[in-house]
N, C-alpha and C positions, 0 to 999 in steps of 0.2 A: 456432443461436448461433454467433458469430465469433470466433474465436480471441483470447484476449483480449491476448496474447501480440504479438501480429503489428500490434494497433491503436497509437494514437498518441492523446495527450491533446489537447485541445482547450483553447482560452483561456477561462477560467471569470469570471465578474465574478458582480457581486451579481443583476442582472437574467438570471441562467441561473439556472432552476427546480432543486431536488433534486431526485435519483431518487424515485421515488415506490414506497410497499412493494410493488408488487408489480415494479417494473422493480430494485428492491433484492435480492428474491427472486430473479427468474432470474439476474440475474448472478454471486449470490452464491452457485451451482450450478456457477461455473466456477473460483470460489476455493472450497472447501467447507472447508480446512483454518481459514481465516481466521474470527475470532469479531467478530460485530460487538456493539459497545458503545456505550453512553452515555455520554460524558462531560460534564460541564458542561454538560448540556442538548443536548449534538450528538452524532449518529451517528456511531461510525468503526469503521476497519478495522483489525484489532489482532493481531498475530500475534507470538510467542516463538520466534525459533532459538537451536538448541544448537550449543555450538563444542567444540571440544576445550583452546581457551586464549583468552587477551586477542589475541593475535597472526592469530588465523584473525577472533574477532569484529570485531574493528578493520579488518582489510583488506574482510570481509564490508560492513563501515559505508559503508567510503568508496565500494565497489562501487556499493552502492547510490544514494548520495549521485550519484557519477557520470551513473547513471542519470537521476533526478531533474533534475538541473541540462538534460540532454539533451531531457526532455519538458516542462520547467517547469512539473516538479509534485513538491514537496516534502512531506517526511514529517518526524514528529515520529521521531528516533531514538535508545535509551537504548539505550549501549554496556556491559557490565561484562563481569568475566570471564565465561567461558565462555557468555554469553548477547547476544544484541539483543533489544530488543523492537521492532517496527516497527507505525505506527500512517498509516493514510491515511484524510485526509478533506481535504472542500473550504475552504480556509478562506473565502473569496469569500463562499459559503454555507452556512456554518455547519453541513454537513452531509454525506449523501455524494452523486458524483457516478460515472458512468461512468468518469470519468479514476481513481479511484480505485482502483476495480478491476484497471482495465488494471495500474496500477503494482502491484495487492498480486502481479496472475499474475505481472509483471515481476521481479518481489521474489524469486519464486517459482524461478523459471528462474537468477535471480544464484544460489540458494543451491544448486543442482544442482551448480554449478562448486563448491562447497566440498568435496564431499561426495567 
């Protein structure tokens, strides 16, 4: 497996296929903290950080938001105090994709700097 960390998202459109359960399964061996969910009918990648105030959640946000804009690949992000919740999926295809991943590890590594 590749470092999910070190990858880089790829341009996603409607005619790029979903991961499929079992390429869901191994990649989701190198997010393991990360829970995936259904929403609305679509896969995605969902994870809760703890802050110590609005002030660490909020700069965590925009950290990530950074990130994002950088791979163009965006996330759904609910700021409140003391919490983010962060949610990755493809919107292209309604579902999840390798880029997604890369960004939950990405996510991952942002929140290391909080800590």
């Amino acid at each position: 497996m590749s470092d999910l960390t070190q990858s880089k998202c790829v341009p996603c459109h409607g005619a790029v296929a979903a991961a499929t359960s079992d390429e869901i399964a191994e990649l989701k061996l190198q997010v393991p903290s990360w829970n995936i969910i259904e929403y609305e009918g679509e896969l995605r990648l969902e994870k809760v950080y703890k802050f110590p105030d609005f002030k660490s959640a909020i700069a965590f946000t925009n950290a990530v938001g950074e990130e994002a804009e950088k791979e163009g690949h965006h996330p759904a992000l609910l700021t409140e105090w003391g919490k983010v919740t962060v949610s990755w999926w493809t919107h292209a295809i309604n579902g999840l994709h390798k880029n997604d991943f890369i960004m939950a590890a990405k996510t991952d590594t942002i929140k290391e700097a909080f800590n």
